[in-house]
N, C-alpha and C positions, 0 to 999 in steps of 0.2 A: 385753463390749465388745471389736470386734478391733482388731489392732493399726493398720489404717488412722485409724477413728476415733477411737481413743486420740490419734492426733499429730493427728487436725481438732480436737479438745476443745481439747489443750494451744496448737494456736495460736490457736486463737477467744481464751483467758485470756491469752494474753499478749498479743492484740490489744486488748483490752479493759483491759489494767493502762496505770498512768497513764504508762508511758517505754517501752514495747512489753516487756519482759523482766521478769522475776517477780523480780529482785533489785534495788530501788529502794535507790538512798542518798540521803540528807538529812541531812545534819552538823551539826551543834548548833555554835554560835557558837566555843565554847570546843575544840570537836575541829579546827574549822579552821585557827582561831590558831594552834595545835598541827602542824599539818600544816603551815601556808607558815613557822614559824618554823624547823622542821625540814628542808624542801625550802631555804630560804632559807642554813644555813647550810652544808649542803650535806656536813656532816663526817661523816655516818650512810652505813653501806655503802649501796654501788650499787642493790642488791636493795631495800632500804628504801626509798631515795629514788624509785627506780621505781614500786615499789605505792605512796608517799604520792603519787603525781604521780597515778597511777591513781583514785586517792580523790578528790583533791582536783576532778579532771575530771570524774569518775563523780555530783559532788556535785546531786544536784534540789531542794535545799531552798531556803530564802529566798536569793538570790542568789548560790548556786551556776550555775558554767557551764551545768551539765547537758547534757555532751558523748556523744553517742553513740557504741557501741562500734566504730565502724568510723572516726569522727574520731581516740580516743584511738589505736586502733591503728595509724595514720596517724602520729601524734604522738610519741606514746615508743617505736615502731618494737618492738611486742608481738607477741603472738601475740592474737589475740582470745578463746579458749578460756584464756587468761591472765587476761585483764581481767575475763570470767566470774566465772571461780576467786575474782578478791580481789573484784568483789562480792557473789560465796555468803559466801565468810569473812566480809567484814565485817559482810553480815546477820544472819549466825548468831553470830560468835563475837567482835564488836565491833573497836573498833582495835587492842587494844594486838596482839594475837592477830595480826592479820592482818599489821600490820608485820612482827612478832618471826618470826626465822625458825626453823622447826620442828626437835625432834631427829628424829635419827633413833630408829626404832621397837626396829631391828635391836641386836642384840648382835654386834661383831663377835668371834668366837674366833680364835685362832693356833695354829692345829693343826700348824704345823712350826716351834714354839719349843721350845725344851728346857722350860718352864714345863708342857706338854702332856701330858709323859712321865708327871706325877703321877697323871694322869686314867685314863693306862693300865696300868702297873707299878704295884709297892710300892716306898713312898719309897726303898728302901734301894738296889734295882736302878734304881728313872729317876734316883737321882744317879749309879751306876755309868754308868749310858749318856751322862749328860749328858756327868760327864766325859770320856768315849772319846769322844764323836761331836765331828766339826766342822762347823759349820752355816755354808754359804755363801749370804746371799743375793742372789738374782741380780736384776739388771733388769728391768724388765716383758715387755722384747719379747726376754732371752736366749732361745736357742735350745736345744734338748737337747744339741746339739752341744757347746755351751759347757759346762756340765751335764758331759757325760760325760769331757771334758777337764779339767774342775777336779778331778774323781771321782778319774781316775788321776794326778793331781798329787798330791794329797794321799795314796794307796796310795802312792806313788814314795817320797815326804817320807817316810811314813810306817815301810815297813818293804823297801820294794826297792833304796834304795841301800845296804844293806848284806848283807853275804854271808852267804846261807843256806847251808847244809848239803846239800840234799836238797829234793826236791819237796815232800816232808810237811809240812815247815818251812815253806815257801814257804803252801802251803794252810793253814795254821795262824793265818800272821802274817798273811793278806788275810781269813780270817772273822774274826780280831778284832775 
């Protein structure tokens, strides 16, 4: 089958399902309840009360609206690839799911906290290093500039307000 007729196929089926799109809702009495008591009180994050409003519009069963995707997305000011999404979810994966909002999958790591040092040294030297190093974090949008100027702030602090000897000394006390 090429790919022209693969997309006539799929919209002949969804011209032929009973709301034009292949992901039909119909809410049981008691999911409804559940939804306007929740929209009603209005105390559930933004996100939640958005996709219950989406639900409750989306509803084709016994006296649901049965609002179309381009009403809804008129209405709670969506994206319409939105109102898809919660109702694939809620087909597949029912209410509580579609409300509750997802984790993340990611693990984030901290690859420039002194915590890190473990993963690469042995304990004895990333405590040595912990202790020696000073760890500045900067703001999202610092600059390197900023960066290079804390850099030599801290060599200053560190070991150039006071009086070396000799060049040697000097290179000594900056690879510390």
């Amino acid at each position: 089958m090429t790919c022209g007729e693969e997309r006539r196929d799929r919209s002949r089926r969804l011209r032929r399902s009973c709301c034009g799109y292949p992901y039909r809702i119909a809410l049981t009495e008691e999911q409804r309840a559940e939804l306007c008591g929740l929209v009603g009180s209005g105390t559930a994050p933004a996100r939640m009360l958005t996709r219950a409003r989406m639900v409750l519009k989306s509803d084709h069963g016994q006296g649901g609206p049965g609002w179309s995707d381009a009403a809804i997305v008129g209405a709670l000011d969506v994206n319409a690839s939105t109102v898809l999404r919660v109702r694939r979810q809620f087909v597949k994966n029912g209410l509580t799911v579609t409300l509750e909002r997802k984790c993340p999958d990611r693990v984030y790591d901290r690859p420039h906290s002194p915590a890190s040092l473990d993963t690469a040294f042995p304990p004895a030297k990333a405590t040595r290093l912990a202790d020696k190093w000073e760890i500045h974090y900067t703001p999202k949008h610092g600059s390197w500039l900023n960066l290079a100027e804390l850099d030599v702030r801290v060599r200053q602090r560190q070991c150039l307000k006071q009086r070396l000897a000799d060049r040697a000394a000097m290179e000594r006390e900056v690879a510390a």
